[in-house]
N, C-alpha and C positions, 0 to 999 in steps of 0.2 A: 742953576747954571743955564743959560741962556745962551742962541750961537740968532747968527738974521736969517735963519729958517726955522727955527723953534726952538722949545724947550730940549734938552740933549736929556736921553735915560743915561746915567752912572752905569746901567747894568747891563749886562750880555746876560742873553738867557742861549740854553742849550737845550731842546727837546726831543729826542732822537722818539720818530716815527717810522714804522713799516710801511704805513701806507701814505709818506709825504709825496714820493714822486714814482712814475711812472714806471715798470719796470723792475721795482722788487724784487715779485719769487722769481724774475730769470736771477737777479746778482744772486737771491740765496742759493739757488739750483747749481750756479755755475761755483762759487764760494764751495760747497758741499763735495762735490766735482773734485777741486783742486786740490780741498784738505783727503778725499781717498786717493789721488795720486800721490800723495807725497806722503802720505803713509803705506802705501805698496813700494815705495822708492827707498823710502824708512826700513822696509823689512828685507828689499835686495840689498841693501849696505848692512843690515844686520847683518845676513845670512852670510855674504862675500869673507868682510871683516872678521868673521868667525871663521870661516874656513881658512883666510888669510893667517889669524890669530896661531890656528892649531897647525897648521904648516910650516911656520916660523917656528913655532915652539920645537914641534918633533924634530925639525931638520938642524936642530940647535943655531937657525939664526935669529937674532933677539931684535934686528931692526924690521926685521917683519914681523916678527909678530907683537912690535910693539906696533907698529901699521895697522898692523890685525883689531888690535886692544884698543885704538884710539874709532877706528873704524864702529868698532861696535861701540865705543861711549859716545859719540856722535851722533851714531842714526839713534839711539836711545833716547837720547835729548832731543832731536828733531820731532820722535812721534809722542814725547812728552808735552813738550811746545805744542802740537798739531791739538793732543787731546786737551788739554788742559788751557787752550788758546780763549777761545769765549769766555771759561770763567775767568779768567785773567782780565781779560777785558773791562768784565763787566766787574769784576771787583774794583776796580780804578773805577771806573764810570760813578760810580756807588758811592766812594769816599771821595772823589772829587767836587760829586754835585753834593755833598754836607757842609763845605766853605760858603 
């Protein structure tokens, strides 16, 4: 395949580099930064959600402390997501550079 500036490659290549461009370890620095705020943010919606949880229960009402319940299945999956973020990542990364 031919184009009137040269021969065209078929292929896209994708090579993720740390040290392609300028600036790096601040994005890791700041990246590292945002994932422990939002796992201190994670642990104030635990902690809320759970009081919220057992307050609804004791005081026999059930729409807060289903509030409570979802509260804490929420920030749960938030710091699941948070921790388990990179390997995710990189697992797709890994099976997709195999095509």
């Amino acid at each position: 395949m031919t184009s009137a500036a040269g021969p065209i490659s078929p292929f896209v290549t994708l090579n993720p580099n740390p040290q392609g461009l300028p600036g790096t370890p601040v994005l890791q620095t700041l990246t590292d930064g945002l994932g422990y705020w939002v796992e201190i943010a994670a642990l104030v919606g635990l902690l809320l959600g759970a009081a919220v949880w057992a307050l609804g229960h004791y005081s026999q009402n059930y729409q807060q402390a289903y509030a409570g319940r979802r509260g804490v299945l929420i920030s749960g999956a938030a710091a699941l997501l948070v921790g388990a973020g990179p390997y995710i990542l990189n697992f797709f990364m890994q099976k997709g550079g195999q095509f």
